[in-house]
N, C-alpha and C positions, 0 to 999 in steps of 0.2 A: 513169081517168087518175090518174098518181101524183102526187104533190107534187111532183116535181122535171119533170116535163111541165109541169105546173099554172103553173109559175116561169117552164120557158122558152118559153110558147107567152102568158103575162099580158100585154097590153098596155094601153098608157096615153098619151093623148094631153094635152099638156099644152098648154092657152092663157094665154100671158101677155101681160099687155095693163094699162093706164091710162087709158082712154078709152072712150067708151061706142062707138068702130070695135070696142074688141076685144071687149066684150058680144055686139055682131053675129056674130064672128067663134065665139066660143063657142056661142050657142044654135046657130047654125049648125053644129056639130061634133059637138054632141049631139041634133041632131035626127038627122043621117046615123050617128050611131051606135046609135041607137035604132032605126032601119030594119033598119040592117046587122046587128043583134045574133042570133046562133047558138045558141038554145036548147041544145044539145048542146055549146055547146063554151065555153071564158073570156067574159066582157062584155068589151066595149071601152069603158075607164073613163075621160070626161073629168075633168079636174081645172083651176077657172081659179086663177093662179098669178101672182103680179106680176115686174116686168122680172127679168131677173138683172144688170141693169145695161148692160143695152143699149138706144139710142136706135131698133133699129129693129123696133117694135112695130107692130101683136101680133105675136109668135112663135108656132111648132107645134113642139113639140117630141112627136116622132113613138117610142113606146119599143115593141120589143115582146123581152121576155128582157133579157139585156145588151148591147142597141143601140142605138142611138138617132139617130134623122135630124133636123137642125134646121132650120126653113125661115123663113126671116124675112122679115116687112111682108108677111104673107098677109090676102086678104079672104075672104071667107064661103062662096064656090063654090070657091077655093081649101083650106079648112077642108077643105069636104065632100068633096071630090076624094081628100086624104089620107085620111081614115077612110075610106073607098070600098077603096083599094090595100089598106088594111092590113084590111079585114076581109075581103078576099080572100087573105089569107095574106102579101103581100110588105110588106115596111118601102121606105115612099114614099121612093127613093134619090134616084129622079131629080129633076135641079131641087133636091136639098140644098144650103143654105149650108154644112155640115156633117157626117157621119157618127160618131160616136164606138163604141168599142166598151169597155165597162164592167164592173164586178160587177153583179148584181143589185140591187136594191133601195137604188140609193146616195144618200147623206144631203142632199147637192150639186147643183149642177147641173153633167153632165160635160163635161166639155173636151178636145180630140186637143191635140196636141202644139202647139207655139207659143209664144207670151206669154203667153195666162192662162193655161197650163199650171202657169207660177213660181208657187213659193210657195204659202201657204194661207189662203184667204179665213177670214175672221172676222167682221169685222160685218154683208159679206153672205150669211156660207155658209147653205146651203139655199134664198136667195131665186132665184126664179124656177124652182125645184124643188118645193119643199113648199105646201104651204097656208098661206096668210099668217096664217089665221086660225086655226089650230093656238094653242093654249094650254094651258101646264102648269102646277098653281099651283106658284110656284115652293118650293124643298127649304127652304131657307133663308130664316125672318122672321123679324120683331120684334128683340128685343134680340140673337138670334142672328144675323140679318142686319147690323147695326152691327158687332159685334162682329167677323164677317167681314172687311167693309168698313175698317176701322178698322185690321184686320193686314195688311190687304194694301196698304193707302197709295194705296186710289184718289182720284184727286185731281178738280177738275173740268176742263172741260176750253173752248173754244169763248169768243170774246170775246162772247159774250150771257152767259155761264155766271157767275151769280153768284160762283161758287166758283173761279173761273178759278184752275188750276195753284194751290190750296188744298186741304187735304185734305177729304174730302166727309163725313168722321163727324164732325166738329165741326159743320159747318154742321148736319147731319140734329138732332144733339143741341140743337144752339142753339133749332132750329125743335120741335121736341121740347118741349121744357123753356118756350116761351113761350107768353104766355095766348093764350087764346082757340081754334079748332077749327081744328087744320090741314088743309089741301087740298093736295096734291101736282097740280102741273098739268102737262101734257106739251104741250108749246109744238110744233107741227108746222108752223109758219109759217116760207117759208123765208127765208132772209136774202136770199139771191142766186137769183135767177128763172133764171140761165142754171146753178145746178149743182144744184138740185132734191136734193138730198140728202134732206130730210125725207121729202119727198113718195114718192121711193124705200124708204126703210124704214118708210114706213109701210104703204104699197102691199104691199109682195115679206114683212114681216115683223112687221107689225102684232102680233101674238102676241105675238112676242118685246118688241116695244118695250114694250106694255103691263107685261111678264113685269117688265121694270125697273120701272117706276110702282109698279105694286103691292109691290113688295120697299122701296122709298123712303114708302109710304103705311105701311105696315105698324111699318117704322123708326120712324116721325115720331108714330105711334099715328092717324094717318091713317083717317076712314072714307070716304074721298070722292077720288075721283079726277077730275081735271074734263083731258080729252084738245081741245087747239083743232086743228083740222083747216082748210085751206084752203077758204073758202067754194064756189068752184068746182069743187071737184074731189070728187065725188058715188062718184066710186070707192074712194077712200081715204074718204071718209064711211063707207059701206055696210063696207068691213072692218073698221074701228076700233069699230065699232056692232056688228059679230058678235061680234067680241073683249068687248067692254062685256057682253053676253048671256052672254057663258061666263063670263066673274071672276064676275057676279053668283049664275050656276050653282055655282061652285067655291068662293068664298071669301065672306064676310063684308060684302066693300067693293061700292061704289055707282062707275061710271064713267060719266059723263058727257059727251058729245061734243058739240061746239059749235062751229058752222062759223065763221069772221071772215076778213076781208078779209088775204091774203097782205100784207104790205108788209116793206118795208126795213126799217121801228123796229123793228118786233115779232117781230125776234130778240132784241131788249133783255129783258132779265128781269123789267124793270117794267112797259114800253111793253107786251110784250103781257097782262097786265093791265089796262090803257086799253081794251086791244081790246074784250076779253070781257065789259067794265061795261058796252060799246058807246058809249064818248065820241068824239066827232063828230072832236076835234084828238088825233092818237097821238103820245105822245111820251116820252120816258124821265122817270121824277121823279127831283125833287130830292133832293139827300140829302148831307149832307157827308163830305168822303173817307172813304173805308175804311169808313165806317158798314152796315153789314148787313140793311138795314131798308126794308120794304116790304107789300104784302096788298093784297087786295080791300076795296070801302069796307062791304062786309056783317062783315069782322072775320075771315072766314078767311085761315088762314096757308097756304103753301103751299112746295113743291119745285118745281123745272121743269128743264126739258131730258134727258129720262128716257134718250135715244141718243149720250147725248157723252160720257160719262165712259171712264177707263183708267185701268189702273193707272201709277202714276209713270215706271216703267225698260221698262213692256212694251209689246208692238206691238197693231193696234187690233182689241177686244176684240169681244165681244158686249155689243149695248146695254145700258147699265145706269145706272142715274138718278144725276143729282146734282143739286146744291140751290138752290133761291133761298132765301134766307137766310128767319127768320122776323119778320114784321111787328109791328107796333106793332096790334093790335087795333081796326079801325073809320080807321084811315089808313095813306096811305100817305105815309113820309116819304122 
């Protein structure tokens, strides 16, 4: 078989899911592809994948060459049913929400014509395509990554964002340049329970969101990265924790996951801080206007919100950290 059969006879069943229904629905996929599997000829490769931004999970996205059939809010005999078709040669048409027809090996997840057809995703491209837990250490650290940062006028951005619409290498330097041990923290907690944003890029992109932290821990002279993750939600656990495994494989730094209770405060840059000391009342501190200042009561300093930042004048980017300003050592004012 040549390489160019090899491409267009490959197939790849992709489960995307946030809940331990789509668990079911994966081991399920890959048990029937594991029956179904052709000594003589491709695997049928599952791969589990967070939403690409759809509420109706889990998805099958069914590939085999440049095709692809979507089937959405499938359960486990459903799973198996599809990898059944396709290891008999046919791409499961029937019954698609979908069909798309593509290049090979594309970076995205594809889309026919329509409304998400417009324009080009950014901060979700690749999710519900790739592997969430994909990690690259990133090109660009240390005082080369400021340095970056710095020319290109990313600012902060999100009303928890310390740095809100300020630019984000002063903050990083500020935090930088103050005593004590900085911590870059990535706050996954969402503000708002009905648009789940966090929980989406951590889910679909976990890799990448880390990919910022680590480029902001690095900045900050950072050995510690501490990721808060919704107590609940064991799926973004379990990815952010594979992500944590590979930094500690690839780089230098220590990542730390720590489940807390989602709430409303604890998009606050301070409040979720309270979270993570585990104080009984959460709530923003004190601090008088404009003042910069804040930490854990152990004396580490820290960065947060690693997925909000952009540049000034451009549209929205790939996740990349900006700061919570640096603390006063041992309080938080």
């Amino acid at each position: 078989m040549t390489t160019a059969d090899a491409d267009a006879d490959a197939t790849t069943v992709r489960v995307a899911f946030d809940d331990a229904d789509g668990v079911a629905v994966l081991e399920a996929a890959r048990r029937a592809a594991d029956a179904a599997s052709d000594p003589d000829g491709p695997p049928i490769e599952t791969l589990a994948v967070g939403s690409p931004g759809t509420v109706h999970l889990p998805l099958a996205a069914v590939t085999r060459g440049g095709r692809t059939a979507v089937h959405r809010s499938v359960d486990p005999n459903e799973a198996a049913s599809l990898v059944s078709l396709l290891a008999d040669g046919d791409l499961p048409v029937d019954g698609a929400d979908s069909v798309v027809e593509h290049e090979p090996d594309p970076d995205d997840f594809p889309v026919d014509g329509g409304p998400l057809s417009a324009g080009t995703r950014r901060t979700l491209r690749g999710a519900g395509w790739t592997d969430p837990t994909d990690f690259a250490s990133p090109p660009a650290m240390g005082e080369r990554a400021l340095e970056t940062v710095s020319r290109l006028g990313l600012r902060g951005r999100g009303w928890g964002d310390a740095r809100q619409d300020e630019p984000l290498a002063e903050g990083w330097r500020e935090a930088r340049d103050a005593e004590g041990d900085p911590v870059v923290v990535v706050n996954g907690l969402d503000a708002d329970p009905k648009a789940d944003g966090d929980r989406l890029v951590l889910a679909s992109l976990a890799g990448r969101v880390v990919a910022g932290a680590v480029v902001a821990a690095s900045a900050v002279d950072a050995a510690e990265v501490v990721a808060v993750v919704p107590e609940d939600d064991p799926v973004v656990a379990d990815r952010v924790s594979a992500v944590a495994d590979r930094v500690a494989d690839e780089t230098n730094l220590t990542v730390e996951v720590v489940g807390a209770e989602a709430d409303y405060m604890t998009a606050e840059h301070t409040a979720v801080l309270e979270s993570i000391e585990g104080n009984d009342r959460i709530e923003a501190r004190r601090r008088p206007p404009r003042r910069r200042r804040g930490g854990c009561s152990n004396g580490r300093r820290s960065c947060t919100r690693p997925e909000r930042s952009r540049p000034s004048n451009a549209g929205s980017p790939t996740p990349t950290p900006s700061t919570l300003t640096p603390p006063t050592p041992g309080l938080g004012s």
